[in-house]
C-alpha positions as CSV (number, residue, x, y, z in Angstrom):
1,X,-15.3,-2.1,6.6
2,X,-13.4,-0.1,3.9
3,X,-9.9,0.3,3.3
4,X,-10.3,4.5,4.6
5,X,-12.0,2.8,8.0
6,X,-9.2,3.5,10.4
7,X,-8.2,3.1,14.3
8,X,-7.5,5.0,17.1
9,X,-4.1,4.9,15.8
10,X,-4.8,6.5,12.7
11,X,-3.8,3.7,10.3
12,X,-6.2,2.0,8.5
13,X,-8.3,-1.2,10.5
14,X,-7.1,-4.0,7.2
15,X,-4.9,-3.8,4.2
16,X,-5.2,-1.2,1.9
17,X,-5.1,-2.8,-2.2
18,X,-2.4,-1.0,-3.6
19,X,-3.7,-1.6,-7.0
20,X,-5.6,1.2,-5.8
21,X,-3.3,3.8,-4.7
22,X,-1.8,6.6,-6.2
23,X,1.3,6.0,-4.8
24,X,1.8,2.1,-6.5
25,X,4.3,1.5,-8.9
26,X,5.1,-1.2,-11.6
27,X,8.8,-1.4,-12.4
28,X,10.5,-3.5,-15.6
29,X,12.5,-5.2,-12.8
30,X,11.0,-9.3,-12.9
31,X,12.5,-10.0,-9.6
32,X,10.8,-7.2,-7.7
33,X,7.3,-5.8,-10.1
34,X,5.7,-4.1,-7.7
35,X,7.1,-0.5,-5.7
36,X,5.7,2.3,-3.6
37,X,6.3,5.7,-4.4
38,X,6.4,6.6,-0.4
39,X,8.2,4.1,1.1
40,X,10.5,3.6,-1.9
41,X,10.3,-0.1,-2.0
42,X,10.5,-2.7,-4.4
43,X,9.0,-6.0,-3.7
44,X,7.3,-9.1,-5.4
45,X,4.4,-8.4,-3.0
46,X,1.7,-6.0,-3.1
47,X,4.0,-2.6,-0.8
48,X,1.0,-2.8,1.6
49,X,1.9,-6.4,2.5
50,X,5.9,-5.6,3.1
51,X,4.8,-2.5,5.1
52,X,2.8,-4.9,8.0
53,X,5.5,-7.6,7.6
54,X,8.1,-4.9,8.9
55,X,6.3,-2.2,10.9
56,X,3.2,-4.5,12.1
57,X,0.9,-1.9,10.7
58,X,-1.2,-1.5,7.3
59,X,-0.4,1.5,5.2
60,X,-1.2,5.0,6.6
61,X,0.2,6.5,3.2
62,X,-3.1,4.6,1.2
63,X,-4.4,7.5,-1.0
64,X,-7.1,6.3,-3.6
65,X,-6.6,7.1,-7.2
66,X,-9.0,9.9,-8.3
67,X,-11.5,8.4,-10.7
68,X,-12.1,5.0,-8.5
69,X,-15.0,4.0,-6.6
């Protein structure tokens, strides 16, 4: 399965690797690296992982950077 393999739900089936997305940040701010440009978080964890912790669903914002395979 691939991270754009979704459910009935449309979100996607797994975690989506932010590394990936166009939407992930990396801020100067040591305590919290690592932001999303949707859900205007910052967190020590990849966004993706904060996103299930609170909603209990993987990213539906994931949106591959152009140029990746």
């Amino acid at each position: 399965m691939s991270a754009e393999t979704r459910d009935p739900n449309n979100f996607p089936s797994r975690t989506p690797d932010c590394l990936k997305c166009t939407y992930f940040k990396v801020t100067w701010d040591l305590a919290f690296p690592r932001s999303c440009g949707i859900f205007g978080i910052k967190c020590r964890n990849l966004p993706s992982v904060e996103v299930y912790k609170n909603t209990g669903c993987h990213c539906p914002s994931f949106q591959q950077k152009k140029g990746l395979k």
